[in-house]
C-alpha angles and dihedrals in degrees: 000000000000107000136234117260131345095353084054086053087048092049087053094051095046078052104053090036078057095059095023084109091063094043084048092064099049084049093046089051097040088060095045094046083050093037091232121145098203131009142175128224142140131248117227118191134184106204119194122217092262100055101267122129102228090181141028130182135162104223132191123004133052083299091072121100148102085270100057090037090052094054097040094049090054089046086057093054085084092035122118131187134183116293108249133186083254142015107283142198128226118195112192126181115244117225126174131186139175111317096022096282104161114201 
């Protein structure tokens, strides 16, 4: 169950640290396909009760787009976050430096 306060925020960031590799790799193609070597954006996340993400989007910065979106929504498919009493959003800054490292 997904906690109230500053122990909820940390169950969000273990969860996203736990599918930051797949993240990693629609990042990492966006700026290829965009021959960028770093980029900003945000994550934006719909989270059902149950733990399921039930949207994805990269908002905002050179990182935004139907491509990144597409591959990000099919990564979430297999992502799980923390249960809560109701559906959630997470909002997550998008940095991108160098090699496609997102942060």
């Amino acid at each position: 169950r997904l906690a109230p306060g500053e122990a909820g925020v940390r169950q969000v960031r273990d969860a996203l640290r736990a599918v930051q590799p797949s993240i990693e790799r629609c990042v990492g193609e966006q700026l290829a396909r965009r021959q960028l070597a770093q980029g900003a954006g945000a994550l934006h996340l719909a989270v059902a009760a149950a733990g399921r993400v039930t949207s994805v989007s990269a908002g905002g910065g050179e990182l935004a787009g139907p491509e990144i979106d597409q591959c990000l929504g099919r990564a979430a498919a297999g992502w799980e976050f923390p249960p809560a009493e109701t559906d959630y959003a997470v909002d997550a800054p998008l940095t991108v430096v160098g090699a496609g490292v997102a942060r």
